[in-house]
N, C-alpha and C positions, 0 to 999 in steps of 0.2 A: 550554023553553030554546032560546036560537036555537044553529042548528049553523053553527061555521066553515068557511066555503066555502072550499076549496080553491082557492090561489092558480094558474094557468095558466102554463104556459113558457114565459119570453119570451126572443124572441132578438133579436140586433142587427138582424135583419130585420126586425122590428116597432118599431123603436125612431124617430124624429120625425130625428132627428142623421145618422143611416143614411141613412133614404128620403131625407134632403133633401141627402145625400155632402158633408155634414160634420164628419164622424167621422172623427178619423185616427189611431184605433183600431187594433192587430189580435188582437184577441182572441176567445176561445174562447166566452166567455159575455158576458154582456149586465156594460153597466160601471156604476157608482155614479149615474152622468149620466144615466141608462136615463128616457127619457120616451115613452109610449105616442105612435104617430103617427094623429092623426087627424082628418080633413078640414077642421075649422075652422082647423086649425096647435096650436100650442106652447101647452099648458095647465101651469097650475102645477100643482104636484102636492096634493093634500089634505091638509085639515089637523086636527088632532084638535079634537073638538069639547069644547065647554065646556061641564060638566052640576055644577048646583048641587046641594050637599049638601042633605037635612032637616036643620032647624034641628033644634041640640041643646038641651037643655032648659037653662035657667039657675040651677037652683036648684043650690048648691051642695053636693057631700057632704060635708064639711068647712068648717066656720068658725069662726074667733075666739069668745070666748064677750063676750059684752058688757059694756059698763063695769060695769053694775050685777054679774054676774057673778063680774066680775074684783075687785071691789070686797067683793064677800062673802067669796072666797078667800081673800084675803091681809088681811081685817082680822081673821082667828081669833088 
């Protein structure tokens, strides 16, 4: 099983809005807008990735009974 790594502190000090005195902010903790600062510039933020189900089997557990079926039923 992989282990959830423990997310880091971040503060408006490290924020891309901050270093670049953008922010006009004054707050205590880091805001909604919170984007890591680093040396390339302004990355967007990540996005969940797309993972395909196993195919489910097709056969039905339940179906109609067939004309021939339905036809023996109700001709008693």
């Amino acid at each position: 099983m992989a282990r959830a790594r423990k997310a880091a502190k971040v503060s408006c000090d490290d924020c891309f809005f901050r270093a670049r005195m953008l922010c006009a902010l004054e707050l205590d903790e880091p805001c909604v807008t919170f984007r890591p600062d680093h040396p390339e510039g302004l990355r967007p933020p990540t996005q969940m990735r797309f993972v395909f189900r196993q195919e489910r089997s097709t056969k039905a557990v339940w179906a109609f009974p067939t004309a021939a079926e339905q036809a023996a039923l109700h001709s008693a």
